[in-house]
PDB file of N, H, CA, C and O in Angstrom:
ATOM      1  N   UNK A   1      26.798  31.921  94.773  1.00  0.00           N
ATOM      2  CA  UNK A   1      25.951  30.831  94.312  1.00  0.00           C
ATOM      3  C   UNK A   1      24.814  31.384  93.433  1.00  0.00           C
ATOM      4  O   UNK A   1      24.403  32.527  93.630  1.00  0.00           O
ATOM      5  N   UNK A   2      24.225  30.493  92.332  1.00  0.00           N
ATOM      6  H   UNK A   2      24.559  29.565  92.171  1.00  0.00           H
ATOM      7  CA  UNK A   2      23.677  30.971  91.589  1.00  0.00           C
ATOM      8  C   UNK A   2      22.187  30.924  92.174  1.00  0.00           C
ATOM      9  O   UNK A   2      22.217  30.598  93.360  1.00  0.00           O
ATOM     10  N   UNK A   3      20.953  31.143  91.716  1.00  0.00           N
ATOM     11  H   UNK A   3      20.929  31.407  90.752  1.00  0.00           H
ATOM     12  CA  UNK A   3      19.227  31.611  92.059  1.00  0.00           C
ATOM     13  C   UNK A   3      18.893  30.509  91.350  1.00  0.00           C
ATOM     14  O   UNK A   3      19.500  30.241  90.313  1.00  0.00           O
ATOM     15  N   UNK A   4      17.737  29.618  91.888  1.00  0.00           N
ATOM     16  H   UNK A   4      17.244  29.835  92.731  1.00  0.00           H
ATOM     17  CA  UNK A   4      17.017  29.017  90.910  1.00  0.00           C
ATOM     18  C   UNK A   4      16.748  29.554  89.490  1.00  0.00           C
ATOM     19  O   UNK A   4      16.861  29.017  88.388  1.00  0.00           O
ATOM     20  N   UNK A   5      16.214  31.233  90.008  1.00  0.00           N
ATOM     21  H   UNK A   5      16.123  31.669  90.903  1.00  0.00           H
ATOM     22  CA  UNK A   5      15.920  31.854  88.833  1.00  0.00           C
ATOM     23  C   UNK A   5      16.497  32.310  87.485  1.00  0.00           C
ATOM     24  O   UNK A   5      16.016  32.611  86.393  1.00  0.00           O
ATOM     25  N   UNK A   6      17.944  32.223  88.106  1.00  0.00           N
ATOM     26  H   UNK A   6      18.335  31.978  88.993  1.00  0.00           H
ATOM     27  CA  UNK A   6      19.057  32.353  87.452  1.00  0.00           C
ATOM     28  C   UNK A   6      19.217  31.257  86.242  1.00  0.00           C
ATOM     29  O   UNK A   6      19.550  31.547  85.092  1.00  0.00           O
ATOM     30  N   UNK A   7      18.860  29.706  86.813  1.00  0.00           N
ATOM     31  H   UNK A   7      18.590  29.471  87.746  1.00  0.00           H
ATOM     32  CA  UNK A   7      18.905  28.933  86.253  1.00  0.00           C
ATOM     33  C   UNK A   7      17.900  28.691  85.175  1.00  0.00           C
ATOM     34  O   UNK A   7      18.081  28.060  84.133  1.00  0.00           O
ATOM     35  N   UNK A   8      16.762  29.315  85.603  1.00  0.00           N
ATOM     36  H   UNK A   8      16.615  29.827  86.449  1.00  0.00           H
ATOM     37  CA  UNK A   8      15.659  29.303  84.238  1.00  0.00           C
ATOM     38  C   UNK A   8      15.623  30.609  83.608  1.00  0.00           C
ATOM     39  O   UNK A   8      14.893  30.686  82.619  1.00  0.00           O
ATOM     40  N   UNK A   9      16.213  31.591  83.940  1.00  0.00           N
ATOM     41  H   UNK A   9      16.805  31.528  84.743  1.00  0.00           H
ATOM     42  CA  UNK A   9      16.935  32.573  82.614  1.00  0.00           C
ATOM     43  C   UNK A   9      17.931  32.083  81.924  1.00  0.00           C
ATOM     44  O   UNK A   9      18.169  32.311  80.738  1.00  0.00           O
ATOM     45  N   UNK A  10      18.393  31.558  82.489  1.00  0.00           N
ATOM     46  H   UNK A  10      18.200  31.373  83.453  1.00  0.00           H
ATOM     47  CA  UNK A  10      20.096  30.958  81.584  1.00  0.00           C
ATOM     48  C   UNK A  10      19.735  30.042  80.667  1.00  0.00           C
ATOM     49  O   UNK A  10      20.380  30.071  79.619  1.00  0.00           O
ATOM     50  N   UNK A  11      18.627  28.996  80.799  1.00  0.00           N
ATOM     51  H   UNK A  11      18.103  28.972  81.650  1.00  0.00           H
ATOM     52  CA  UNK A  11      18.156  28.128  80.088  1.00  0.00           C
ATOM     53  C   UNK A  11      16.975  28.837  79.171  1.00  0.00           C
ATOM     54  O   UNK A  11      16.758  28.287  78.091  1.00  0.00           O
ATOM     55  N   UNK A  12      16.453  29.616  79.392  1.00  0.00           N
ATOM     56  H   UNK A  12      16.629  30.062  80.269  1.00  0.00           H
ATOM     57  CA  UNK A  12      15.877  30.645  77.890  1.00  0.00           C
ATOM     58  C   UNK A  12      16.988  31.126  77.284  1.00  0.00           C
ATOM     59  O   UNK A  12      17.059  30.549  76.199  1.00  0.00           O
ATOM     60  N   UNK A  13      18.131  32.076  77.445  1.00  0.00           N
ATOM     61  H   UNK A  13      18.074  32.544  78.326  1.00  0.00           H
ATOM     62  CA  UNK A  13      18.698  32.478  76.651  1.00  0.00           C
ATOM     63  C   UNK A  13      19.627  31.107  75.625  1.00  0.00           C
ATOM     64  O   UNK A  13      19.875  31.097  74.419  1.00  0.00           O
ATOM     65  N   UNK A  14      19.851  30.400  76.360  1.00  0.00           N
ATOM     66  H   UNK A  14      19.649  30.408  77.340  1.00  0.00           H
ATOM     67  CA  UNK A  14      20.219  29.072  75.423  1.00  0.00           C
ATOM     68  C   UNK A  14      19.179  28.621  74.803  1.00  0.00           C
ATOM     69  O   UNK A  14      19.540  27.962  73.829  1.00  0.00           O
ATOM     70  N   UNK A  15      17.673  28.685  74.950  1.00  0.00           N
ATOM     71  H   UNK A  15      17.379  29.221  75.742  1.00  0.00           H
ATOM     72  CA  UNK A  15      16.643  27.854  74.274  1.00  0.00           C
ATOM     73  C   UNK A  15      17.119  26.279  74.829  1.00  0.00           C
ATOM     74  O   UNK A  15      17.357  25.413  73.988  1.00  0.00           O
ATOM     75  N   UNK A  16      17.221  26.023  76.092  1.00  0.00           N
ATOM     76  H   UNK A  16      17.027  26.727  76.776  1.00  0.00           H
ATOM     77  CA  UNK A  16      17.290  24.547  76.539  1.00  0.00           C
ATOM     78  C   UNK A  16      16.444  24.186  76.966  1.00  0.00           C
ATOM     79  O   UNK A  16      15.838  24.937  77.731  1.00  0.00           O
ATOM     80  N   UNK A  17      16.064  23.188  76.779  1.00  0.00           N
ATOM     81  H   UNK A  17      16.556  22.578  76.158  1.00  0.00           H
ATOM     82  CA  UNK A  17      14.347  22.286  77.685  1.00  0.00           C
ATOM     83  C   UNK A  17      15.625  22.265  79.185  1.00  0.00           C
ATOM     84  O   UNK A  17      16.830  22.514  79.144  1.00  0.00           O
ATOM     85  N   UNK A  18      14.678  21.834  80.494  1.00  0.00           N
ATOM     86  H   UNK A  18      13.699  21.631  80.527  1.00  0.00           H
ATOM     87  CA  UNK A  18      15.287  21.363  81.633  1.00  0.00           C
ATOM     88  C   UNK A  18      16.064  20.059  81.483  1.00  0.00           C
ATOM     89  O   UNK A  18      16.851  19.598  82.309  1.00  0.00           O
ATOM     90  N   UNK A  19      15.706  19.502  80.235  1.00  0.00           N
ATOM     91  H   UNK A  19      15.066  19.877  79.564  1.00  0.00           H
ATOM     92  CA  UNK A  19      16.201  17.401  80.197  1.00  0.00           C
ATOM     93  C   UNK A  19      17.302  18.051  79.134  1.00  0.00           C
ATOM     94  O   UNK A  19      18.252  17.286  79.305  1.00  0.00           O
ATOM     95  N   UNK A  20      17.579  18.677  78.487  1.00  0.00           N
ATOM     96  H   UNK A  20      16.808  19.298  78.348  1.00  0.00           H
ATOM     97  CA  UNK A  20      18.851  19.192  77.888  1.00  0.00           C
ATOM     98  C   UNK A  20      20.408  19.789  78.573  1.00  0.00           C
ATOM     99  O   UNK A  20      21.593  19.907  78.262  1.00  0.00           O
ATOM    100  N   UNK A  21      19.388  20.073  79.803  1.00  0.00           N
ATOM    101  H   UNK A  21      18.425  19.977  80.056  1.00  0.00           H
ATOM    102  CA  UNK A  21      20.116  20.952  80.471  1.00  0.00           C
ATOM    103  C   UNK A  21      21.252  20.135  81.748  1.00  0.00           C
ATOM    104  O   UNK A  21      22.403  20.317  82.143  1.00  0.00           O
ATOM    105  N   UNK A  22      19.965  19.048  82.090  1.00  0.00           N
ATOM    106  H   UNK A  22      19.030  18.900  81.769  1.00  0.00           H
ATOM    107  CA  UNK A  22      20.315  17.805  83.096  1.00  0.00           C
ATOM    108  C   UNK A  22      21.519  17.140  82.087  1.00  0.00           C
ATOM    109  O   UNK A  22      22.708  16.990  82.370  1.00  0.00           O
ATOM    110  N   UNK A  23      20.848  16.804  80.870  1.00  0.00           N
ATOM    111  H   UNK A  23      19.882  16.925  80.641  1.00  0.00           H
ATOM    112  CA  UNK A  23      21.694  15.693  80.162  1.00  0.00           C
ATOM    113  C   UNK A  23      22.933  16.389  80.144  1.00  0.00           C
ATOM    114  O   UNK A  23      23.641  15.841  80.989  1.00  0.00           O
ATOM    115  N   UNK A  24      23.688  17.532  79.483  1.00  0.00           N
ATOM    116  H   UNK A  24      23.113  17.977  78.796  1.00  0.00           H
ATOM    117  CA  UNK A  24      25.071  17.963  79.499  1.00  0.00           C
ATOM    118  C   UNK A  24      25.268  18.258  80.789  1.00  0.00           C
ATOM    119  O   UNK A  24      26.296  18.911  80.969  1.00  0.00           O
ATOM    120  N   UNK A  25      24.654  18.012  81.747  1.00  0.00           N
ATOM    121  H   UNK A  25      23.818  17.482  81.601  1.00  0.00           H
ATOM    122  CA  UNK A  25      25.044  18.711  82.956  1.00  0.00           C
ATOM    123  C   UNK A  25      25.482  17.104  83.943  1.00  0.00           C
ATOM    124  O   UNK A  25      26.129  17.087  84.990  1.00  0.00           O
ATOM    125  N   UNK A  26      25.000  16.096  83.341  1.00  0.00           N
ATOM    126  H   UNK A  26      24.474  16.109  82.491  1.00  0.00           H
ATOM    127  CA  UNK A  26      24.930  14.805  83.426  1.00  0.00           C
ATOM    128  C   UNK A  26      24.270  14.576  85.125  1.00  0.00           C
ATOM    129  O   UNK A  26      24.627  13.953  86.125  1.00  0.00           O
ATOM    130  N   UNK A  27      23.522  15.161  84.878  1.00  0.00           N
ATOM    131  H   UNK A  27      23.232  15.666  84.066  1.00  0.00           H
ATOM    132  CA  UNK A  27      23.149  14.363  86.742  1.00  0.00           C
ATOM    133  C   UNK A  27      21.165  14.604  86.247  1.00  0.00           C
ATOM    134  O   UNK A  27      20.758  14.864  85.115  1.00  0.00           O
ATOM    135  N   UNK A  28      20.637  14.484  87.015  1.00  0.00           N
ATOM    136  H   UNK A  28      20.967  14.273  87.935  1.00  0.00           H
ATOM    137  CA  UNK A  28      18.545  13.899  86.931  1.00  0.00           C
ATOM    138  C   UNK A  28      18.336  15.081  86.336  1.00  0.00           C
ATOM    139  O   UNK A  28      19.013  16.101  86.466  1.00  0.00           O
ATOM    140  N   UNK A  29      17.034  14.855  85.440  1.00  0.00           N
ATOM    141  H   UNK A  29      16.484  14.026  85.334  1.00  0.00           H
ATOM    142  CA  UNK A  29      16.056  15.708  85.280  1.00  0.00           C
ATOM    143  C   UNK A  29      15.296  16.528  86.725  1.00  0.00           C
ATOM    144  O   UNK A  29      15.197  17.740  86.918  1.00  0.00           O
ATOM    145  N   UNK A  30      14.906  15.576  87.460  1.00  0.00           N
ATOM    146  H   UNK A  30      14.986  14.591  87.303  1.00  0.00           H
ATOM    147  CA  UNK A  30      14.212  15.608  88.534  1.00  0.00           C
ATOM    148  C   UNK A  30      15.062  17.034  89.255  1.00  0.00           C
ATOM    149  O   UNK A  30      14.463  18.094  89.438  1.00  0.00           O
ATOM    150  N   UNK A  31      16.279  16.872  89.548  1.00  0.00           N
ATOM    151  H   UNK A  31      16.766  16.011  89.399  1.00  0.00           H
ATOM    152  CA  UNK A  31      17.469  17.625  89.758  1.00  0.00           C
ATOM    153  C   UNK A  31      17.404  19.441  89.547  1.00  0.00           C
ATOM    154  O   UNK A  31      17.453  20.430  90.279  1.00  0.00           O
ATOM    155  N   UNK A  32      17.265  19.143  88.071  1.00  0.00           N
ATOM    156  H   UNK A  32      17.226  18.340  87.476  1.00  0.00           H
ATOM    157  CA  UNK A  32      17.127  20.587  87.302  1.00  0.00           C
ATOM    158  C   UNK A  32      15.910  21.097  87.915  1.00  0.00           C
ATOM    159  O   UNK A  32      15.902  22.059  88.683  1.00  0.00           O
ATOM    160  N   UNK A  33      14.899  20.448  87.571  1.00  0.00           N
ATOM    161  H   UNK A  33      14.905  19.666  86.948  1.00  0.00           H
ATOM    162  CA  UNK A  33      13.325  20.896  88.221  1.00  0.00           C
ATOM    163  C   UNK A  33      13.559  21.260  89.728  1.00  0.00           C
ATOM    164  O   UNK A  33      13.066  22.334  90.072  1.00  0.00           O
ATOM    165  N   UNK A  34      14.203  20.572  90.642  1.00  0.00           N
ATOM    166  H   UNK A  34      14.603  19.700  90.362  1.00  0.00           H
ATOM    167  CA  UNK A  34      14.062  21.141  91.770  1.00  0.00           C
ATOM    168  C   UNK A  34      14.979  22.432  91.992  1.00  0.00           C
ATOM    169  O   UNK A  34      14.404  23.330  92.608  1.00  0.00           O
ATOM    170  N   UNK A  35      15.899  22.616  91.724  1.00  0.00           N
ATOM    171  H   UNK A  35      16.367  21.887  91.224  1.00  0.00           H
ATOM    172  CA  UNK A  35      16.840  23.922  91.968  1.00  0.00           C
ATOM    173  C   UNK A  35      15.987  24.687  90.882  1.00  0.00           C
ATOM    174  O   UNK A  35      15.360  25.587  91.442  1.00  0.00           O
ATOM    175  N   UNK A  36      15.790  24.652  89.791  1.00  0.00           N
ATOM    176  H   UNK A  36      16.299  23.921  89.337  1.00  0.00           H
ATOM    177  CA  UNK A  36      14.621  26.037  89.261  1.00  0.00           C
ATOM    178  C   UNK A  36      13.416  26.204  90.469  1.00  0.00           C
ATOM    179  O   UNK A  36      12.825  27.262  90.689  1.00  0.00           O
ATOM    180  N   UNK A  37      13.227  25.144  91.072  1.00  0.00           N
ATOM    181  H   UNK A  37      13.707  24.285  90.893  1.00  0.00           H
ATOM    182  CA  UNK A  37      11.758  25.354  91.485  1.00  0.00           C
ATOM    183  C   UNK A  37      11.855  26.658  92.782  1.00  0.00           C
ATOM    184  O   UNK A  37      10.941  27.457  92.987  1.00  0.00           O
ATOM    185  N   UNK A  38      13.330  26.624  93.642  1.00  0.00           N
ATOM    186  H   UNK A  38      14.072  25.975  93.476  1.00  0.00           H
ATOM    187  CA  UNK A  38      13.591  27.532  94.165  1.00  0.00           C
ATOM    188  C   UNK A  38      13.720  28.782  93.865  1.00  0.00           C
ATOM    189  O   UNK A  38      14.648  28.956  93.075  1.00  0.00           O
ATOM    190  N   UNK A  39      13.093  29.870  94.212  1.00  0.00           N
ATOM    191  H   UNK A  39      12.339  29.729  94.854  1.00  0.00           H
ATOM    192  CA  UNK A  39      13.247  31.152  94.761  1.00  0.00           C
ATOM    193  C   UNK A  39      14.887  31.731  95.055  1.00  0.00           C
ATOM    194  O   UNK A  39      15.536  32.658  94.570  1.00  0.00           O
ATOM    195  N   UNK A  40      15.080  31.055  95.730  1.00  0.00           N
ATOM    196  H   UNK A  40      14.553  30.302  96.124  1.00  0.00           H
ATOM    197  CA  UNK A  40      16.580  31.657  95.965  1.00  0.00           C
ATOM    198  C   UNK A  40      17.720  30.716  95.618  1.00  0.00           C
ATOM    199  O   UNK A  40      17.712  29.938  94.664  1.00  0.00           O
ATOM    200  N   UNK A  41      18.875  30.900  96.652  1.00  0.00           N
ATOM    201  H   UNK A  41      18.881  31.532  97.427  1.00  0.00           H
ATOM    202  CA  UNK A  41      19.717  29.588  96.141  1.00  0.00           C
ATOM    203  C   UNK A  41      19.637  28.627  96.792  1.00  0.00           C
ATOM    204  O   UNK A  41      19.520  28.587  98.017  1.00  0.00           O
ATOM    205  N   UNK A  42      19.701  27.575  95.914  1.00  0.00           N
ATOM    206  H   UNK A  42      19.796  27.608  94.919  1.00  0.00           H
ATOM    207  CA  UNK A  42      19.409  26.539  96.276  1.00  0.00           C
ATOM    208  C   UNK A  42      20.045  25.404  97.314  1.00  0.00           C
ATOM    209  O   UNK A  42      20.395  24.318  96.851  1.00  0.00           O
ATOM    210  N   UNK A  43      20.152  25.629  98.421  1.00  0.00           N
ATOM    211  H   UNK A  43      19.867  26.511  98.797  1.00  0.00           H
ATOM    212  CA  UNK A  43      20.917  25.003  99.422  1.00  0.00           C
ATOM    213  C   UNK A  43      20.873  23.431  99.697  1.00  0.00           C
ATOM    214  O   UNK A  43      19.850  22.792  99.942  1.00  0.00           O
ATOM    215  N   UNK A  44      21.912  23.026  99.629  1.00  0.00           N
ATOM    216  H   UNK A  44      22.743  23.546  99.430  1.00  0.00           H
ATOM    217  CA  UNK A  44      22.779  21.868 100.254  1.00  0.00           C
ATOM    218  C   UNK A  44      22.501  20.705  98.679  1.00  0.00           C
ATOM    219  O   UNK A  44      21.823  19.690  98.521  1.00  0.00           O
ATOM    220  N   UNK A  45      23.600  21.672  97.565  1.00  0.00           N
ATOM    221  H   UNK A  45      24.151  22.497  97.693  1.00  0.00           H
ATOM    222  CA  UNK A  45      23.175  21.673  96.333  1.00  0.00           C
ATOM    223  C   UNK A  45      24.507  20.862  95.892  1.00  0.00           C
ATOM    224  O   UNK A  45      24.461  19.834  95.215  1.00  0.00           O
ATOM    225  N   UNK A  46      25.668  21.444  96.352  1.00  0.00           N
ATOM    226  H   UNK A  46      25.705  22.279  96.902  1.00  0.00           H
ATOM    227  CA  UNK A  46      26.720  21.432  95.830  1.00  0.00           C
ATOM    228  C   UNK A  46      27.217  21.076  94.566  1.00  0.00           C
ATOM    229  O   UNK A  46      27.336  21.755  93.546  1.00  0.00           O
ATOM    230  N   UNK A  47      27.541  19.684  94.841  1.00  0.00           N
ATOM    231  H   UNK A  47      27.444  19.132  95.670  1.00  0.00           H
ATOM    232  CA  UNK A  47      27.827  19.183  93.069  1.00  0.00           C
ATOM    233  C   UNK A  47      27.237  19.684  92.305  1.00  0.00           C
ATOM    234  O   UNK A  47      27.601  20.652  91.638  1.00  0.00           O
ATOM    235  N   UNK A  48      26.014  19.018  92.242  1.00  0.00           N
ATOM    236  H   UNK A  48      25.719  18.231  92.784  1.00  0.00           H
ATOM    237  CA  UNK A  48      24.625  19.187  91.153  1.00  0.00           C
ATOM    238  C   UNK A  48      24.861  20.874  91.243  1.00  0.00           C
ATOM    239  O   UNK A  48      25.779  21.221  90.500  1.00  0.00           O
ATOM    240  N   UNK A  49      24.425  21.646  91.760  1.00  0.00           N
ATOM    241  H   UNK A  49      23.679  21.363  92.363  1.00  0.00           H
ATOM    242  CA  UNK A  49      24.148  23.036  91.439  1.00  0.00           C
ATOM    243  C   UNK A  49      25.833  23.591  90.890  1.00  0.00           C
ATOM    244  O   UNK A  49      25.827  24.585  90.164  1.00  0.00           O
ATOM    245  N   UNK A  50      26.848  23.131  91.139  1.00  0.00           N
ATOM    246  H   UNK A  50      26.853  22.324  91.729  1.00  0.00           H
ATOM    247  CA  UNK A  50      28.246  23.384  90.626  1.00  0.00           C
ATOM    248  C   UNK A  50      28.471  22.700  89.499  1.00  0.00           C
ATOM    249  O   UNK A  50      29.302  23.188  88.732  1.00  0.00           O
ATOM    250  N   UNK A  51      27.787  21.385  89.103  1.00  0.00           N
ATOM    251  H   UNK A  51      27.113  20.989  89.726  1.00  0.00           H
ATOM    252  CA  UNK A  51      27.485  20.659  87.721  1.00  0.00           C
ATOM    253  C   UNK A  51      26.713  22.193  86.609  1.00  0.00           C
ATOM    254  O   UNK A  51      27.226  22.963  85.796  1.00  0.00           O
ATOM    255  N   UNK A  52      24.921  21.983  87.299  1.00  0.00           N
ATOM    256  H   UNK A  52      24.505  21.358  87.959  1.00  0.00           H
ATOM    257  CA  UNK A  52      24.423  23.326  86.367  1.00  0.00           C
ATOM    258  C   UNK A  52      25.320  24.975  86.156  1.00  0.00           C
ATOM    259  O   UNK A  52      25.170  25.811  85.265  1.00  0.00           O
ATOM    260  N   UNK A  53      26.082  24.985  87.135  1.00  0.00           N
ATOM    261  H   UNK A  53      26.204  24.306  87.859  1.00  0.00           H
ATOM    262  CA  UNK A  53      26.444  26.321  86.854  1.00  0.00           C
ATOM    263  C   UNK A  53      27.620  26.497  86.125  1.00  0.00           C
ATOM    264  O   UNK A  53      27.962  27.561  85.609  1.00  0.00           O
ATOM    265  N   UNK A  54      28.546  24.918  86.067  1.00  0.00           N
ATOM    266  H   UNK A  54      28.268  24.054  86.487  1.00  0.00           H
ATOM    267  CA  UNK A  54      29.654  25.152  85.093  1.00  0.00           C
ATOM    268  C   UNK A  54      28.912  24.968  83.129  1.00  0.00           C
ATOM    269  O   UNK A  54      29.225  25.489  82.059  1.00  0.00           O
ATOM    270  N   UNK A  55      27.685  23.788  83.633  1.00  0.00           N
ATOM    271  H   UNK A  55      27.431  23.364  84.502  1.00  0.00           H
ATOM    272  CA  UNK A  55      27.546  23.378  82.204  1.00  0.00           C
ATOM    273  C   UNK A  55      26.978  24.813  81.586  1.00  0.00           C
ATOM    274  O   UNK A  55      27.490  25.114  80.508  1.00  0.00           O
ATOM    275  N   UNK A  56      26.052  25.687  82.084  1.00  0.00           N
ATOM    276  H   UNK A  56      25.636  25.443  82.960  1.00  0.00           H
ATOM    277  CA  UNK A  56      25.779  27.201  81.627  1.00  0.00           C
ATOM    278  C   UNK A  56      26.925  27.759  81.129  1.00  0.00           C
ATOM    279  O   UNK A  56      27.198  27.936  79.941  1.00  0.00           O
ATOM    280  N   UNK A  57      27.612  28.039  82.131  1.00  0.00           N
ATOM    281  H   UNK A  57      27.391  27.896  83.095  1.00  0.00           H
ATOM    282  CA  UNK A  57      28.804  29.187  81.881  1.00  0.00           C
ATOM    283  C   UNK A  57      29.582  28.654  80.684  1.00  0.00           C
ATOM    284  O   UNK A  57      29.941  29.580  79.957  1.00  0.00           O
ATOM    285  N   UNK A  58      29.949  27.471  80.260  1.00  0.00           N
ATOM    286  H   UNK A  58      29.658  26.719  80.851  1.00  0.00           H
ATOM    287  CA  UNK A  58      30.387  26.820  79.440  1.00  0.00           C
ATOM    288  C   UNK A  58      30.231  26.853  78.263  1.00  0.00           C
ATOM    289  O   UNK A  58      31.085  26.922  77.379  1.00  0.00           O
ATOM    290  N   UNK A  59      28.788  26.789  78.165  1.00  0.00           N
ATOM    291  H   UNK A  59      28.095  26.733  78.883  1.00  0.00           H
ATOM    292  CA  UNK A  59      27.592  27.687  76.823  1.00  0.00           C
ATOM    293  C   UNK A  59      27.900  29.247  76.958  1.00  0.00           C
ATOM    294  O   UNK A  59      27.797  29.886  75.911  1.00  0.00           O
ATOM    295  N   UNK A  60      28.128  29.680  77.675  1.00  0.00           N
ATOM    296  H   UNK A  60      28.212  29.161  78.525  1.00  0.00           H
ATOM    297  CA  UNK A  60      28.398  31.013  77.514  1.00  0.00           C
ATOM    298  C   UNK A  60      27.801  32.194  77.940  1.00  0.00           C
ATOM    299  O   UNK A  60      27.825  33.358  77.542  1.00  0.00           O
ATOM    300  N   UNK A  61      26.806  31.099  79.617  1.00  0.00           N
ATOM    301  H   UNK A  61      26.787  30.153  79.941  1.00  0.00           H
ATOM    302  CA  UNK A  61      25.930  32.206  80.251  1.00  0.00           C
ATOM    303  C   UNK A  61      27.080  32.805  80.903  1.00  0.00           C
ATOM    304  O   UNK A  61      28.226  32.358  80.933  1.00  0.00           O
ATOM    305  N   UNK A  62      26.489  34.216  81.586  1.00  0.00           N
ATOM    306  H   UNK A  62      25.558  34.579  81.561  1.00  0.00           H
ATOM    307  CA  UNK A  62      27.557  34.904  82.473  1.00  0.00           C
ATOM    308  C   UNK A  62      26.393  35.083  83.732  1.00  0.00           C
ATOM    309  O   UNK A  62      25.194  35.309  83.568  1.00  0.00           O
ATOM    310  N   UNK A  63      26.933  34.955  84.704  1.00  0.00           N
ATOM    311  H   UNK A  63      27.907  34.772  84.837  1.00  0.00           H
ATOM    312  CA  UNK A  63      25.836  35.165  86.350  1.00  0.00           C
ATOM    313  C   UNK A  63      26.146  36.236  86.761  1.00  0.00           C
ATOM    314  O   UNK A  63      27.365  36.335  86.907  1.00  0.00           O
ATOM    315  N   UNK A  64      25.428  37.349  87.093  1.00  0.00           N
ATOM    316  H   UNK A  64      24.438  37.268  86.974  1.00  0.00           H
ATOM    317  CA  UNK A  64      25.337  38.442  87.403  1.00  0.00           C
ATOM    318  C   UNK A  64      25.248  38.266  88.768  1.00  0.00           C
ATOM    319  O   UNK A  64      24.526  37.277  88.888  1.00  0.00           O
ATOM    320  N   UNK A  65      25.573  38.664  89.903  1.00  0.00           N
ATOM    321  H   UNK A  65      26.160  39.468  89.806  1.00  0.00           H
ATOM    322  CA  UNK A  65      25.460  38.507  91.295  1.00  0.00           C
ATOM    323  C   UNK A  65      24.382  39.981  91.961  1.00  0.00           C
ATOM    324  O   UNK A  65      24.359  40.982  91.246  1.00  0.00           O
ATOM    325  N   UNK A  66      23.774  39.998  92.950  1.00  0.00           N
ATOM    326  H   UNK A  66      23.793  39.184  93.531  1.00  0.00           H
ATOM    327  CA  UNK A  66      23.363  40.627  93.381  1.00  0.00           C
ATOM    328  C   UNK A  66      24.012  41.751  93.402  1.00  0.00           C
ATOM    329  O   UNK A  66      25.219  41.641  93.617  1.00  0.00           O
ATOM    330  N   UNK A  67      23.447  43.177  93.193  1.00  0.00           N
ATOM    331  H   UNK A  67      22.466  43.265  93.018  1.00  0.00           H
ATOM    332  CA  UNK A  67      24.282  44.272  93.253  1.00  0.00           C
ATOM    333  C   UNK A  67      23.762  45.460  93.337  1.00  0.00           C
ATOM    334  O   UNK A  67      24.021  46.611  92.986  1.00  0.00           O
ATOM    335  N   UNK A  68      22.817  44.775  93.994  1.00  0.00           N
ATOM    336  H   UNK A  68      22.607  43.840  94.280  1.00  0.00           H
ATOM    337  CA  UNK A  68      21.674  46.452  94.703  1.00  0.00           C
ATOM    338  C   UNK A  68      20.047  46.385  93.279  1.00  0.00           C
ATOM    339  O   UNK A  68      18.960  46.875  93.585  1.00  0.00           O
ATOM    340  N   UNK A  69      20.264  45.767  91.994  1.00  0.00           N
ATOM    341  H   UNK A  69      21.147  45.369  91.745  1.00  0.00           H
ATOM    342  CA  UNK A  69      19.997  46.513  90.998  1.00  0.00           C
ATOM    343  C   UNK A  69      19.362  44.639  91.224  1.00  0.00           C
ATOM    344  O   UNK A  69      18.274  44.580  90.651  1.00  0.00           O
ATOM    345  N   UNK A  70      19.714  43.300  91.824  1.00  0.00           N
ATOM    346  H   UNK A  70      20.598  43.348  92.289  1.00  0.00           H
ATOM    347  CA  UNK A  70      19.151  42.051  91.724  1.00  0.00           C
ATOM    348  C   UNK A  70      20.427  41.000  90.525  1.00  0.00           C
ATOM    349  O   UNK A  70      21.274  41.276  89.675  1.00  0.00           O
ATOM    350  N   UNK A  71      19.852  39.750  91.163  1.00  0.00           N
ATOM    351  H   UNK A  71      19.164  39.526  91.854  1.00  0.00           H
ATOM    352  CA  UNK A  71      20.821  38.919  90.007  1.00  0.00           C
ATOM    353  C   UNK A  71      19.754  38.801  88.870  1.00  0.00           C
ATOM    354  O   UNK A  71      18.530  38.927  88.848  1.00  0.00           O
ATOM    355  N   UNK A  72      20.858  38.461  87.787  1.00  0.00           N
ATOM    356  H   UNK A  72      21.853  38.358  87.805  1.00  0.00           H
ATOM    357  CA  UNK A  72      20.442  38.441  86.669  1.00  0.00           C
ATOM    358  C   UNK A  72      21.432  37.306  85.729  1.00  0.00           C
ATOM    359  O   UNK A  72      22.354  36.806  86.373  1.00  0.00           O
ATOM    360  N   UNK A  73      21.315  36.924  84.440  1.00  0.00           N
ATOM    361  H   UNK A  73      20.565  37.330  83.917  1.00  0.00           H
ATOM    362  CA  UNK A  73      22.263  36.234  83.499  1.00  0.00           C
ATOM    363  C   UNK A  73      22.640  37.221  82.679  1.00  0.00           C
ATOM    364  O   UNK A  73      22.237  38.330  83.030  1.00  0.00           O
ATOM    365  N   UNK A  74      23.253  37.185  81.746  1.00  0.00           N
ATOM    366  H   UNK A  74      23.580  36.284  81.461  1.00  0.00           H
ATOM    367  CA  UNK A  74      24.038  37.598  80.297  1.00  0.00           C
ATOM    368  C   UNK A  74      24.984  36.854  79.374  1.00  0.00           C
ATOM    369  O   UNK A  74      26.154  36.548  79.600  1.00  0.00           O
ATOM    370  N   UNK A  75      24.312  36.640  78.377  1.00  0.00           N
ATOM    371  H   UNK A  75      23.361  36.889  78.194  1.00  0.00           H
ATOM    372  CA  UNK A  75      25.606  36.106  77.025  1.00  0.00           C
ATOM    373  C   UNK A  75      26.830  36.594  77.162  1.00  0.00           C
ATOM    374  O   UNK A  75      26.974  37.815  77.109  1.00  0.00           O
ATOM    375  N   UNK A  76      27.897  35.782  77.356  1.00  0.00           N
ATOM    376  H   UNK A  76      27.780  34.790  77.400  1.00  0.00           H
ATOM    377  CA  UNK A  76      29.520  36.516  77.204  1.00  0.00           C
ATOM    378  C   UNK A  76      29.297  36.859  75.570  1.00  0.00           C
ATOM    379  O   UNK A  76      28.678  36.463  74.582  1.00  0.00           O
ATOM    380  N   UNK A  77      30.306  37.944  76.036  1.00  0.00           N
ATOM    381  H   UNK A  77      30.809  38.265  76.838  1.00  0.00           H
ATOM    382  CA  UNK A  77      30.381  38.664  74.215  1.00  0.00           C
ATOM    383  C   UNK A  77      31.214  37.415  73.552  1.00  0.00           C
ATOM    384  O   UNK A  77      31.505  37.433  72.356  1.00  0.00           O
TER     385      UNK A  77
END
């Protein structure tokens, strides 16, 4: 599962406002704001956080998972 934080790196490297991000992701603004607002992952998220993490990856974020070194994002080549 992805990090709040994850979610507001992924949305700098796209240059997306949070209401850009909701709108292709089609579910609230309110939505986006609360899973960034978390620290970690964002629990009892499902859809909505499986909505934001396909509409990213889709654009062409990549989610880095924890791996001793912390999660992180990256542009697919």
């Amino acid at each position: 599962m992805i990090t709040g934080a994850q979610i507001r790196m992924a949305r700098g490297y796209l240059k997306w406002s949070a209401r850009e991000l909701a709108e292709k992701a089609e579910i609230g603004l309110s939505t986006v704001q609360r899973a960034e607002a978390i620290d970690g992952v964002p629990t009892s998220w499902g859809q909505n956080l499986a909505a934001i993490q396909n509409t990213l990856e889709a654009a062409g974020v990549e989610f880095i998972p924890e791996n001793g070194g912390g999660v992180g994002v990256r542009l697919k080549k």
